[in-house]
TIMI-2910 file (N, C-alpha, C, CB; in pm, 1 decimal, decimal comma, always signed):
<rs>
+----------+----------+----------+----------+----------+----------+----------+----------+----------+----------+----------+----------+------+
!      n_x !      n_y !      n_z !     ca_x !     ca_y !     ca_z !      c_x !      c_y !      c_z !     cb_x !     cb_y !     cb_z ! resn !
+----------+----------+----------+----------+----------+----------+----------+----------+----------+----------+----------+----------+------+
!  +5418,4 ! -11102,8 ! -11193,4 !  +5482,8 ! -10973,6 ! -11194,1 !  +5619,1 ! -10985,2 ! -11126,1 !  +5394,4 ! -10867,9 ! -11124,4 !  Unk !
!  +5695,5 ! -10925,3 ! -11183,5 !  +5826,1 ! -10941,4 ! -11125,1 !  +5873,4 ! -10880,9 ! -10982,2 !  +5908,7 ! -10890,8 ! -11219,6 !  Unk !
!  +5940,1 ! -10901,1 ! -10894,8 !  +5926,5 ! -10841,3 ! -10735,4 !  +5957,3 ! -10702,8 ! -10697,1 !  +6017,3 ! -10913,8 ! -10643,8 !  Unk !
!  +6027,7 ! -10646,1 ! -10849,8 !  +6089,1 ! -10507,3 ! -10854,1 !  +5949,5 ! -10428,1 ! -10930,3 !  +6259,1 ! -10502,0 ! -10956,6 !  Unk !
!  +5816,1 ! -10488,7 ! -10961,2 !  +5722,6 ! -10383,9 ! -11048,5 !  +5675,7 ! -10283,6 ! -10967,2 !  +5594,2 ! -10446,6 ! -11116,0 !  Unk !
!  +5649,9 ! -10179,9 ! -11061,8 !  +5657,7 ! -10024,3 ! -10968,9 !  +5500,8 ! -10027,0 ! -11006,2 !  +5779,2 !  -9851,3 ! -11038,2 !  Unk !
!  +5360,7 ! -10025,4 ! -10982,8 !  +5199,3 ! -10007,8 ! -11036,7 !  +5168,3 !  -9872,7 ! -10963,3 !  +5074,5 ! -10149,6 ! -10983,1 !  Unk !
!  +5148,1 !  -9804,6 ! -11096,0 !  +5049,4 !  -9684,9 ! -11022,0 !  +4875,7 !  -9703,4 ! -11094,2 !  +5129,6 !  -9490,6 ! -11072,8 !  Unk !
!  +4784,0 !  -9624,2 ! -11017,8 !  +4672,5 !  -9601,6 ! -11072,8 !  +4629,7 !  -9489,1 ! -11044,0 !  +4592,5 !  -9682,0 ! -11052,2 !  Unk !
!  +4536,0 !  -9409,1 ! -11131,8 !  +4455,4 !  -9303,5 ! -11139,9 !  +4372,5 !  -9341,2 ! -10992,7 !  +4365,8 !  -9296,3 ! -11292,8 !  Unk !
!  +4341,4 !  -9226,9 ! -10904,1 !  +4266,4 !  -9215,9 ! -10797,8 !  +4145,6 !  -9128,3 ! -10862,7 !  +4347,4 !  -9154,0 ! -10671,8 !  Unk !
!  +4022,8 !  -9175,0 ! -10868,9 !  +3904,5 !  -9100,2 ! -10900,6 !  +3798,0 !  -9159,1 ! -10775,1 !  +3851,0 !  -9132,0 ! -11073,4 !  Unk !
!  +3705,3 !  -9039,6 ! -10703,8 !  +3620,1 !  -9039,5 ! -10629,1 !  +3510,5 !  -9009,0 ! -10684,9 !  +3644,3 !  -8980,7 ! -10541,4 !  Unk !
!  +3431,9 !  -9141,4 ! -10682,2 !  +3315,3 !  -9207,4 ! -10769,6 !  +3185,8 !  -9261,2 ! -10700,7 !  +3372,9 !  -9328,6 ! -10843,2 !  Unk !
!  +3078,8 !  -9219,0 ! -10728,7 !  +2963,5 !  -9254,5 ! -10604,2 !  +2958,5 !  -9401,5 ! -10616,5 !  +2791,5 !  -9183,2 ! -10624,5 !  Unk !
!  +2997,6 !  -9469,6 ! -10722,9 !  +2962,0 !  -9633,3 ! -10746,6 !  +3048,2 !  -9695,5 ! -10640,5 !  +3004,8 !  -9702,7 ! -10912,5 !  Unk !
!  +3189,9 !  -9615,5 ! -10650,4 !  +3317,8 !  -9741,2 ! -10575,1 !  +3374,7 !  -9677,7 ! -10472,6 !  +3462,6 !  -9795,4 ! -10676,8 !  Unk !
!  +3321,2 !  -9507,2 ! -10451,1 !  +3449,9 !  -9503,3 ! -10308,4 !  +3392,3 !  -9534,6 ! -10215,3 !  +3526,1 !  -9366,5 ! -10255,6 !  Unk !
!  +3476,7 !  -9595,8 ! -10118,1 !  +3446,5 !  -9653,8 !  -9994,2 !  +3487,3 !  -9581,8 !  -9859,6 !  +3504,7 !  -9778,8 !  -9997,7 !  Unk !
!  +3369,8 !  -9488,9 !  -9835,4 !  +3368,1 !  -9416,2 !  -9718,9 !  +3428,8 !  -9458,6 !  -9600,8 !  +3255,3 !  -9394,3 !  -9691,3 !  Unk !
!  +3429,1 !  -9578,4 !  -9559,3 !  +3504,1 !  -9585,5 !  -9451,8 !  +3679,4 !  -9574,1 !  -9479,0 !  +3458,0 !  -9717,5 !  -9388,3 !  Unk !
!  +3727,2 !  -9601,3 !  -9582,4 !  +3816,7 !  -9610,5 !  -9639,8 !  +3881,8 !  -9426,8 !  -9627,1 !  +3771,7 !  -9686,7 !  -9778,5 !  Unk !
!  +3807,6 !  -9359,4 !  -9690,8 !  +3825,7 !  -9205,0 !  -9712,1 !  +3838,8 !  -9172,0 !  -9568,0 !  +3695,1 !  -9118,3 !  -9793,7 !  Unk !
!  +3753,4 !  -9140,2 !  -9481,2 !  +3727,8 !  -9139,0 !  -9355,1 !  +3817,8 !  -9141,8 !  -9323,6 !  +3662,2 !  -9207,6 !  -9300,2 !  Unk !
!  +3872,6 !  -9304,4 !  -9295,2 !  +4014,0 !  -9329,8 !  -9235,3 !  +4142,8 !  -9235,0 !  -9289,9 !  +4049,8 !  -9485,5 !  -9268,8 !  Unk !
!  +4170,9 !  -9227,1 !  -9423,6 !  +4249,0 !  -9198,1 !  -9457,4 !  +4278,1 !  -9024,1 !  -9478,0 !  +4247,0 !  -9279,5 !  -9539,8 !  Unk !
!  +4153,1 !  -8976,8 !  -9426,9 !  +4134,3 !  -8813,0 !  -9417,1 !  +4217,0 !  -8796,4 !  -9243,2 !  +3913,9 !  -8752,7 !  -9424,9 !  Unk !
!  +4170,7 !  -8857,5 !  -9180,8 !  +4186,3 !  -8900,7 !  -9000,4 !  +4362,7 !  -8945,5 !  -9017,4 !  +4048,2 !  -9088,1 !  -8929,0 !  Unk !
!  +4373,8 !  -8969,0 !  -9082,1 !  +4548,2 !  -8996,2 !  -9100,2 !  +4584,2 !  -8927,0 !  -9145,2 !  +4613,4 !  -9091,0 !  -9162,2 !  Unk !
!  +4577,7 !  -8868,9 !  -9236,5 !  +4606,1 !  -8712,5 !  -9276,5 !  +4642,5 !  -8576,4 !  -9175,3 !  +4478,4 !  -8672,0 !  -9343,3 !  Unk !
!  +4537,3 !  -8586,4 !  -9064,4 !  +4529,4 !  -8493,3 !  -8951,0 !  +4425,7 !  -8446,1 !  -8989,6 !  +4633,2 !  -8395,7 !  -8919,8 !  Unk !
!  +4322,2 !  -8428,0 !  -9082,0 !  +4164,3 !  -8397,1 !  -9078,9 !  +4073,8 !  -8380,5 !  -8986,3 !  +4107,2 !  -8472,3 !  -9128,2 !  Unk !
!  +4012,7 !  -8260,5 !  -8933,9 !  +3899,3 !  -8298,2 !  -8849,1 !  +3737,5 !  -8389,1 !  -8975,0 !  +3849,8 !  -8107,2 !  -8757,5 !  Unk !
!  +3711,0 !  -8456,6 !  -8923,5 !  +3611,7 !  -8562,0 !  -9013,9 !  +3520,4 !  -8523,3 !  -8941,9 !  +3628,6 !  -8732,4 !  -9025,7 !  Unk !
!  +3362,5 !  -8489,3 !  -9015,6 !  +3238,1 !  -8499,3 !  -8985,6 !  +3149,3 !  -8650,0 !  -9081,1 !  +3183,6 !  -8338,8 !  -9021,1 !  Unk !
!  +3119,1 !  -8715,0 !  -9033,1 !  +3052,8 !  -8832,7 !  -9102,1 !  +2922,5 !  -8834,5 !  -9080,8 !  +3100,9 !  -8959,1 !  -9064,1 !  Unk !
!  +2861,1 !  -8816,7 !  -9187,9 !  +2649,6 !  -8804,6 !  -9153,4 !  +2609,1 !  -8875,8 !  -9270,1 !  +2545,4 !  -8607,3 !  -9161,3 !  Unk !
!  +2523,4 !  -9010,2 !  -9293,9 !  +2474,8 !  -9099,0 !  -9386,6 !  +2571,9 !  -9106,3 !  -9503,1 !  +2338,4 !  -9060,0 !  -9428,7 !  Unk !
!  +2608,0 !  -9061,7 !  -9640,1 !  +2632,9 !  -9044,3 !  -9751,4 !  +2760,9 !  -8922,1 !  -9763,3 !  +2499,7 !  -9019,1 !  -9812,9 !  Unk !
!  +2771,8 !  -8831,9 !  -9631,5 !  +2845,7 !  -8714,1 !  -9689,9 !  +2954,4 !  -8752,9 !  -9523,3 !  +2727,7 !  -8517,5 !  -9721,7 !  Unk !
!  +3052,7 !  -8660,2 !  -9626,4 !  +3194,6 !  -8679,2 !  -9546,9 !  +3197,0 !  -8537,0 !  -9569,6 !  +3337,3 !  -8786,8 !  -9607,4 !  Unk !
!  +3186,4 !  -8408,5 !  -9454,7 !  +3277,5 !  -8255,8 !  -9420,3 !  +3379,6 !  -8306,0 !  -9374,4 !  +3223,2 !  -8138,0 !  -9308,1 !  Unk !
!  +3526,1 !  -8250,0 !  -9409,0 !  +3604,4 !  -8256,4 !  -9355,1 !  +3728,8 !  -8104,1 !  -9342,6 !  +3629,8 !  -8375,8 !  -9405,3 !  Unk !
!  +3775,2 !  -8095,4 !  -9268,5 !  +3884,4 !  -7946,9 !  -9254,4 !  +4005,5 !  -7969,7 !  -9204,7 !  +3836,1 !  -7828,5 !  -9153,9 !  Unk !
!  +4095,4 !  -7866,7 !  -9228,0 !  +4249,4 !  -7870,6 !  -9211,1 !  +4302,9 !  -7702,9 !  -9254,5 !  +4323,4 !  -8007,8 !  -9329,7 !  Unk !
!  +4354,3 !  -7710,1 !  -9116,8 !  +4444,1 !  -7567,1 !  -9145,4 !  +4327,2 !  -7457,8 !  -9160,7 !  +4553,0 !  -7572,4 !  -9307,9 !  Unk !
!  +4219,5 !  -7450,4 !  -9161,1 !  +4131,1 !  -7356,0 !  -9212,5 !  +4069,2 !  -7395,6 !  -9313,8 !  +4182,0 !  -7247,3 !  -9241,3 !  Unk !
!  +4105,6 !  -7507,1 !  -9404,1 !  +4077,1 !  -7481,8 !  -9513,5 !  +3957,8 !  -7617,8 !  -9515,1 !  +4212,4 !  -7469,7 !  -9614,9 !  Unk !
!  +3841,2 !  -7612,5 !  -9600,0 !  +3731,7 !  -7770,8 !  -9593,4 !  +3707,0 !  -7824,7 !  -9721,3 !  +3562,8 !  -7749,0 !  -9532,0 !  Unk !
!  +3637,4 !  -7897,1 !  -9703,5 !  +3628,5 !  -8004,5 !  -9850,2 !  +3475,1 !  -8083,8 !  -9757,8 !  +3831,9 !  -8158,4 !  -9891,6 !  Unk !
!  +3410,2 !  -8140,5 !  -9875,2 !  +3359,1 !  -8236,2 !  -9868,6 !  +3313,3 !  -8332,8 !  -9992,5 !  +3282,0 !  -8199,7 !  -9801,0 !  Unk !
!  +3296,0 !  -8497,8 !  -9939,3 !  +3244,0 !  -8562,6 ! -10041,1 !  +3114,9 !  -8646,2 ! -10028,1 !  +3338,8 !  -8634,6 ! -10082,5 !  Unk !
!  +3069,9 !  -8597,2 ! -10126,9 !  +2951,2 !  -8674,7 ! -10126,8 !  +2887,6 !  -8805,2 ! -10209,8 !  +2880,6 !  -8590,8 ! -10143,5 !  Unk !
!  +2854,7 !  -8887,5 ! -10117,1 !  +2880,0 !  -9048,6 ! -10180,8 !  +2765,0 !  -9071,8 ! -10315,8 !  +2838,3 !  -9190,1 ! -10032,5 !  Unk !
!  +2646,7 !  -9021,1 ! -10253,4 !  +2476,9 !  -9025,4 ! -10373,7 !  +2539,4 !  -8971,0 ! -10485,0 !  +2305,8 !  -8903,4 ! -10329,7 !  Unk !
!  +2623,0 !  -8889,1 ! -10520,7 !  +2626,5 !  -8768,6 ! -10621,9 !  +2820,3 !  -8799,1 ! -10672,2 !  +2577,1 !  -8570,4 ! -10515,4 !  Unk !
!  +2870,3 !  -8822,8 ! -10574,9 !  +3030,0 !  -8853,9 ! -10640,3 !  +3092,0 !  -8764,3 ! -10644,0 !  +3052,5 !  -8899,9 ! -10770,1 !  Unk !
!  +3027,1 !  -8615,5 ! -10568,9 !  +3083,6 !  -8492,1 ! -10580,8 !  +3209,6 !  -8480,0 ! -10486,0 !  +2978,5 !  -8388,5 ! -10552,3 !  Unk !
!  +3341,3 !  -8475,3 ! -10509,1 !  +3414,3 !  -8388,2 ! -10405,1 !  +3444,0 !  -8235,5 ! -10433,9 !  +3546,8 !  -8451,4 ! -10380,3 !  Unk !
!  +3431,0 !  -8154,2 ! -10309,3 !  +3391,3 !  -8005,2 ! -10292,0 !  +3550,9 !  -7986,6 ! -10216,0 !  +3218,5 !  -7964,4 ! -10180,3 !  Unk !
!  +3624,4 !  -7862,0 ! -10271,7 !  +3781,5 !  -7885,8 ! -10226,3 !  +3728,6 !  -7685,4 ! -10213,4 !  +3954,1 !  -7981,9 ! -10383,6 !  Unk !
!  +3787,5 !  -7607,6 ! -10120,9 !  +3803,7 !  -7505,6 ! -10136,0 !  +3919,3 !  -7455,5 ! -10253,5 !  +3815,8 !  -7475,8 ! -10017,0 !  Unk !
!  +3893,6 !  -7363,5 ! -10294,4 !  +3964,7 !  -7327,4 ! -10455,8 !  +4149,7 !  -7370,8 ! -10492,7 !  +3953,7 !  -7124,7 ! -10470,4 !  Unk !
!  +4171,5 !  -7289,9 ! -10323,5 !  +4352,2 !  -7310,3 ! -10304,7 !  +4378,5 !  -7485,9 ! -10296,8 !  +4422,3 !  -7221,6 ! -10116,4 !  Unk !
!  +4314,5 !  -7541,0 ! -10323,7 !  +4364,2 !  -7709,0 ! -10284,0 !  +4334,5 !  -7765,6 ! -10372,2 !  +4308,9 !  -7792,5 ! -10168,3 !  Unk !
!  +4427,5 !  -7868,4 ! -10415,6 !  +4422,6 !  -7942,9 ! -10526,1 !  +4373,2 !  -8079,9 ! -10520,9 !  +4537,0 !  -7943,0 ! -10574,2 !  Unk !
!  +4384,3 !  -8117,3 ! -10355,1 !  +4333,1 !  -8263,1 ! -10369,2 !  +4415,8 !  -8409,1 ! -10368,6 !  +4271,9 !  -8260,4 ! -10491,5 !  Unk !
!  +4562,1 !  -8384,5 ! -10409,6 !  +4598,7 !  -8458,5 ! -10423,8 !  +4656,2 !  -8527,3 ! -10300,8 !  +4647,2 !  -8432,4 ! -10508,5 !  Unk !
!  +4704,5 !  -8460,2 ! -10220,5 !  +4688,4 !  -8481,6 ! -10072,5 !  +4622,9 !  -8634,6 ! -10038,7 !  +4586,9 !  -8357,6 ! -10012,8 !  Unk !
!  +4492,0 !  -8575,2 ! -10043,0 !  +4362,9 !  -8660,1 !  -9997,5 !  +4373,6 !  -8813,8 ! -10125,8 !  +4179,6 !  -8531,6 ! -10023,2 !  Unk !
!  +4403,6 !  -8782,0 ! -10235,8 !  +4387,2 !  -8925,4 ! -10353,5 !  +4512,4 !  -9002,3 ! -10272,6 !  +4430,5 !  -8887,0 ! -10576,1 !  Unk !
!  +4616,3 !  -8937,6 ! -10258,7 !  +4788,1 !  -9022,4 ! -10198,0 !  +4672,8 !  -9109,6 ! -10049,2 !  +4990,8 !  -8833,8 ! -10099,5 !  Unk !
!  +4644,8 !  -9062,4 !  -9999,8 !  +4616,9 !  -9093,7 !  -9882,4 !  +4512,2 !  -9181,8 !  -9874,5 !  +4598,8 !  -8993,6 !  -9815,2 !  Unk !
!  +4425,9 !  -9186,3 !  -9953,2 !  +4273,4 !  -9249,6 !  -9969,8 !  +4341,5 !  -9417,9 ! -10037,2 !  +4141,4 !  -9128,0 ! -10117,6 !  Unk !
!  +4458,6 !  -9393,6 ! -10149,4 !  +4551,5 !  -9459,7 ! -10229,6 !  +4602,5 !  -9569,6 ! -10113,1 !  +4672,9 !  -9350,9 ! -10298,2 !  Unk !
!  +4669,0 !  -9492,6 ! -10015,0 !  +4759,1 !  -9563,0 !  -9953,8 !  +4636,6 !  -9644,6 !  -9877,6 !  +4878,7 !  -9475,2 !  -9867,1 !  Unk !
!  +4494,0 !  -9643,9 !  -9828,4 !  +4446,3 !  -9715,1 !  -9757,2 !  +4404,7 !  -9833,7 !  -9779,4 !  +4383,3 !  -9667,8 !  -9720,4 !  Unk !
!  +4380,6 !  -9773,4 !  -9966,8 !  +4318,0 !  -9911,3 ! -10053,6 !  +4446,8 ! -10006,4 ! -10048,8 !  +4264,9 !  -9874,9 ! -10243,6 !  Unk !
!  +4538,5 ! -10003,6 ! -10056,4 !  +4690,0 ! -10050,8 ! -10072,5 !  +4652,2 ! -10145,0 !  -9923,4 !  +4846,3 !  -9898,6 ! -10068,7 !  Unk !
!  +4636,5 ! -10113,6 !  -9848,0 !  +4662,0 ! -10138,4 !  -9687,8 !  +4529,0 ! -10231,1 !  -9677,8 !  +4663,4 !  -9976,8 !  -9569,2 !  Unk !
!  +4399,2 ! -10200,4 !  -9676,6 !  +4278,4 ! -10313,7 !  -9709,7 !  +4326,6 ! -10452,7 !  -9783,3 !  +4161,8 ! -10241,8 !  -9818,5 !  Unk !
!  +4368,2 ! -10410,1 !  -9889,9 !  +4373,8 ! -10546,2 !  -9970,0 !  +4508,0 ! -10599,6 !  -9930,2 !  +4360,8 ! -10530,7 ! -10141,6 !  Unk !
!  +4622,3 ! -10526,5 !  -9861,1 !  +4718,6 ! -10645,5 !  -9841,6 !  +4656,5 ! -10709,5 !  -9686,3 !  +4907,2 ! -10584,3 !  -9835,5 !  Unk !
!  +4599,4 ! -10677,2 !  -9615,6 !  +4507,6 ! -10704,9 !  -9503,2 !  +4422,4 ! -10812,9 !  -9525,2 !  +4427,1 ! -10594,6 !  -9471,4 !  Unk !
!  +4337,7 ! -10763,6 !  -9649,8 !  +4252,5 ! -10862,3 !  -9655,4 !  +4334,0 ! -11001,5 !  -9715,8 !  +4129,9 ! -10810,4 !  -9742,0 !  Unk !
!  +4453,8 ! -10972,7 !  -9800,6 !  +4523,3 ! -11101,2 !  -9843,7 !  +4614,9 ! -11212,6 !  -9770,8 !  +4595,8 ! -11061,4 !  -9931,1 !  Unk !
!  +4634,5 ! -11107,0 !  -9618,3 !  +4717,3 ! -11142,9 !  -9499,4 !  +4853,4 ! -11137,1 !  -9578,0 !  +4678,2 ! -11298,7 !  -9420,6 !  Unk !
!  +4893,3 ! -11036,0 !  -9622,1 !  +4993,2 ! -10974,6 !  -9706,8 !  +5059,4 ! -10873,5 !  -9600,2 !  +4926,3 ! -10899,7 !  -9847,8 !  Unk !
!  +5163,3 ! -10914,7 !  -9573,2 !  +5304,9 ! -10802,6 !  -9483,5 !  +5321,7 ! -10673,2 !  -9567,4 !  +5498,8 ! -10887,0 !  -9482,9 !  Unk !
!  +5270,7 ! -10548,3 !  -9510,8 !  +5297,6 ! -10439,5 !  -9602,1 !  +5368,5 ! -10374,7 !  -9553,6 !  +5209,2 ! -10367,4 !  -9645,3 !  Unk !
!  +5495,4 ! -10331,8 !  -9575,0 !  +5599,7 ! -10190,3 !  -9513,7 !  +5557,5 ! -10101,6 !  -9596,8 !  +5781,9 ! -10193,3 !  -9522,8 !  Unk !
!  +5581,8 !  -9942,5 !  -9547,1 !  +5577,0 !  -9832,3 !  -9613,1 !  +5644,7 !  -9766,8 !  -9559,2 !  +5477,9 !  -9780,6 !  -9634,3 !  Unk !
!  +5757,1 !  -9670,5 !  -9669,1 !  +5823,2 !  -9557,7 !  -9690,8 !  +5810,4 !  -9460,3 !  -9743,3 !  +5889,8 !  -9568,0 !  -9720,5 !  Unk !
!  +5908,6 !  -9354,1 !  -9713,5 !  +5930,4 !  -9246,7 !  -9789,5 !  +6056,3 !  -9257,9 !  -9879,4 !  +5935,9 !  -9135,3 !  -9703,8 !  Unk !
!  +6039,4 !  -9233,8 ! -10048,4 !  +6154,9 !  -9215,6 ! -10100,0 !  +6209,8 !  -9080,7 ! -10109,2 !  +6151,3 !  -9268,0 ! -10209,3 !  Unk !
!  +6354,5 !  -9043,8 ! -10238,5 !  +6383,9 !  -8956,0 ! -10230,2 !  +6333,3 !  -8825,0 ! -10280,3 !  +6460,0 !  -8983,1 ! -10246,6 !  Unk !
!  +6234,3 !  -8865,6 ! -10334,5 !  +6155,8 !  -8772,5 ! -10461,8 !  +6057,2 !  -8752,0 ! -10298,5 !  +6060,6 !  -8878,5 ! -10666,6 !  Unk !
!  +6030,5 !  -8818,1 ! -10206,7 !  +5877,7 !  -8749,1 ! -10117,1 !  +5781,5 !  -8847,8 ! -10102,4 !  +5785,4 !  -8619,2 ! -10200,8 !  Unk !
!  +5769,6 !  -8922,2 ! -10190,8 !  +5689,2 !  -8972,8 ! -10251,2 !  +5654,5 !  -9162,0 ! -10164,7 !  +5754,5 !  -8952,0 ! -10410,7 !  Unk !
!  +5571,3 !  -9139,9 ! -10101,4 !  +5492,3 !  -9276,8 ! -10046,1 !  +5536,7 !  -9441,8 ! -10150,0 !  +5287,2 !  -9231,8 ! -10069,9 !  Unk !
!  +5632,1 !  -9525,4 ! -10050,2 !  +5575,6 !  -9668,1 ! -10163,1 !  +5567,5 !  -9764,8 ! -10043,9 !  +5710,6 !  -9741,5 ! -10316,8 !  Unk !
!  +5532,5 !  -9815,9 ! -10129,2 !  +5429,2 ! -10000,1 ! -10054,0 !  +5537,7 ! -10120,4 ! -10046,0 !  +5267,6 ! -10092,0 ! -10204,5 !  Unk !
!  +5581,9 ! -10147,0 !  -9968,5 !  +5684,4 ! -10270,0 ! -10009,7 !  +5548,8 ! -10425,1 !  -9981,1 !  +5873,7 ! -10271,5 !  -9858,6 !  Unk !
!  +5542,1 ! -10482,0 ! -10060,1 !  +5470,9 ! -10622,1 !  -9997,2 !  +5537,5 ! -10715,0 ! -10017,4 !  +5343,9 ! -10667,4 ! -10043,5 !  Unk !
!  +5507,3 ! -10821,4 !  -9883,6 !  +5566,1 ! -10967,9 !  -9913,2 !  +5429,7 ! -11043,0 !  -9935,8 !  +5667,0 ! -11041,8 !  -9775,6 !  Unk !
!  +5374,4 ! -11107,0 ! -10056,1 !  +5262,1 ! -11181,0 ! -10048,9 !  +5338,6 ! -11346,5 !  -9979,6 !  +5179,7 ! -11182,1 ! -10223,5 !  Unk !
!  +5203,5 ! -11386,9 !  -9937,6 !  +5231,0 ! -11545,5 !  -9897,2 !  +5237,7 ! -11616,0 ! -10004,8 !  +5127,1 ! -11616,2 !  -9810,9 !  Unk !
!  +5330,6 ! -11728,4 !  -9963,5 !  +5346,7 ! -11842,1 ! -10058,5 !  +5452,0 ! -11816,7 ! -10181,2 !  +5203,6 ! -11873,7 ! -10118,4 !  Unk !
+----------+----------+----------+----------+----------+----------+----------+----------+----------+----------+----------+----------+------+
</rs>
């Protein structure tokens, strides 16, 4: 891939693949108060709550919230695991649009 490629992906919360500790974290970076009990994640902000549940794949958003919030953020952790786990240098910014990017230097 060339050093300038821009990759996006669809964020879907799925009982097979999301990884609760992952969400967790990335709700807690957000500014979330987090409740964590076996399988289910409550979480709140501003008044407003959500929860997800891992057995079932359900996320529960109160009506006014869209969620996307929480996918950017859950996004940015998976980003952050795997350059971690690759021992991959990750910077992150803000561009001009708002919008979160990943700079990586892989090894070698």
């Amino acid at each position: 891939m060339p050093c300038d490629t821009i990759q996006t992906s669809k964020v879907e919360f799925l009982a097979t693949s999301t990884d609760l500790d992952l969400l967790t974290k990335s709700l807690e970076a957000l500014g979330y108060e987090v409740r964590r009990s076996g399988n289910m994640i409550r979480f709140s902000k501003y008044g407003r709550q959500g929860s997800f549940n891992k057995t079932t794949g359900e996320l529960t958003l109160d009506s006014n919230w869209d969620g996307n919030e929480i996918k950017r953020g859950y996004s940015e952790q998976i980003v952050q695991s795997q350059a971690d786990k690759h021992g991959w240098k990750i910077s992150w910014s803000t561009n001009d649009d708002g919008e979160r990017e990943a700079t990586v230097m892989k090894r070698g």
